[in-house]
C-alpha positions as CSV (number, residue, x, y, z in Angstrom):
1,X,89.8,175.2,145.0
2,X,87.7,175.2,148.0
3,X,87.3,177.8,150.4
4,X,89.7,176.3,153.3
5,X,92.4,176.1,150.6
6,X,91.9,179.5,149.7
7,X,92.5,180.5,153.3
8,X,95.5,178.3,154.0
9,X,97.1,179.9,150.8
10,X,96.1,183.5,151.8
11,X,97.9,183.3,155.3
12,X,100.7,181.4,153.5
13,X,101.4,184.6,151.2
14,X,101.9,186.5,154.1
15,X,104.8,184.6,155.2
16,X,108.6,185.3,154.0
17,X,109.2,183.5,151.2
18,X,111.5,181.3,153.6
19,X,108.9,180.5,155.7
20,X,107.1,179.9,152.1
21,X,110.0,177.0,150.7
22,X,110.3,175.7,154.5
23,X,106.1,174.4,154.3
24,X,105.8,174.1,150.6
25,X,108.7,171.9,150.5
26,X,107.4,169.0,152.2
27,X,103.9,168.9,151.2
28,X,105.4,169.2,147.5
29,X,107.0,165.8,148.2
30,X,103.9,164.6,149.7
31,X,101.7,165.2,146.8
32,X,104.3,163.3,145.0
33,X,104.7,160.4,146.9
34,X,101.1,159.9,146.8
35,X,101.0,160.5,142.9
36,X,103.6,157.8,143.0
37,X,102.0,155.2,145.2
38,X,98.8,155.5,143.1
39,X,100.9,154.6,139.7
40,X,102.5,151.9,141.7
41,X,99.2,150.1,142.6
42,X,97.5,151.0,140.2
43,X,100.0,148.6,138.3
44,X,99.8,145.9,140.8
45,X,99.4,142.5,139.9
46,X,97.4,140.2,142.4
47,X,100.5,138.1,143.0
48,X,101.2,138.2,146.8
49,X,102.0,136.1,149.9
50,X,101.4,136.8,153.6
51,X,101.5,135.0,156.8
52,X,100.7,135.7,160.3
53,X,103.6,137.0,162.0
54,X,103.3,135.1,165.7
55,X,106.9,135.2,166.4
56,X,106.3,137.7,169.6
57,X,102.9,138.6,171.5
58,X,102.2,142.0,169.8
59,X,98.7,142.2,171.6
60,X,97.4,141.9,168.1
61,X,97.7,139.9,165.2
62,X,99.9,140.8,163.1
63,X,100.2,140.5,159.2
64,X,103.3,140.5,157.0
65,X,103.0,140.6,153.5
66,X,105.5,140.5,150.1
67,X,103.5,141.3,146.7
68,X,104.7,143.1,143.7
69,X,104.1,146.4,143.3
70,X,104.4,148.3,139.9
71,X,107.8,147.0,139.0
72,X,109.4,145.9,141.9
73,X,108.9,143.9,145.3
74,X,107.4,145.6,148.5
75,X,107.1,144.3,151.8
76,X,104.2,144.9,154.2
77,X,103.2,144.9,157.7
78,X,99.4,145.6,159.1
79,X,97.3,145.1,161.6
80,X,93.2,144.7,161.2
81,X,91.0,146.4,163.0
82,X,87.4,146.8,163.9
83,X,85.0,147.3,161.0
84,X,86.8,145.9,158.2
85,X,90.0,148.5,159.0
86,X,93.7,147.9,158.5
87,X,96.5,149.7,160.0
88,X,99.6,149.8,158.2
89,X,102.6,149.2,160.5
90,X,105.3,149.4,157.9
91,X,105.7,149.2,154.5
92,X,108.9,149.3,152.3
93,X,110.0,148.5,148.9
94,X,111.9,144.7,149.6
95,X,115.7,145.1,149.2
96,X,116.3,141.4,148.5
97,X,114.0,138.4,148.5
């Protein structure tokens, strides 16, 4: 554990166990989602499709993608930056395709 950790959790036991549930709460959920996403690509195929989304002038180009993701479709929408850096706009499991 490293030493900011430590410190964090230290100040955290000195809060009611309220104040506890209320922060551990959502950074259980968190930790989840993550562990989640990393199963999900981690089974990800390289089947996928994007275009350039140029219906409106965003001031940027913007991506949209659909691509399968563990067991189901998810849909996509990024932006690329400087140095080789993409900003996710939105991403979301597809309800229909």
């Amino acid at each position: 554990m490293t030493e900011l950790l430590q410190r964090v959790i230290a100040q955290l036991e000195k809060l009611p166990e309220e104040e506890q549930d209320a922060i551990a709460t959502p950074l259980l959920a968190e930790l989840e989602d993550e562990r989640a996403w990393k199963i999900r690509f981690e089974s990800t195929t390289n089947e996928q499709w994007d275009k350039l989304d140029d219906r409106f002038d965003y001031g940027e180009e913007r991506w949209f993608g659909i691509g399968f993701l563990g067991n189901g479709v998810a849909v996509v929408v990024w932006t690329e930056r400087q140095g080789d850096v993409i900003r996710i706009i939105s991403a979301r499991k597809a309800l229909s395709i």
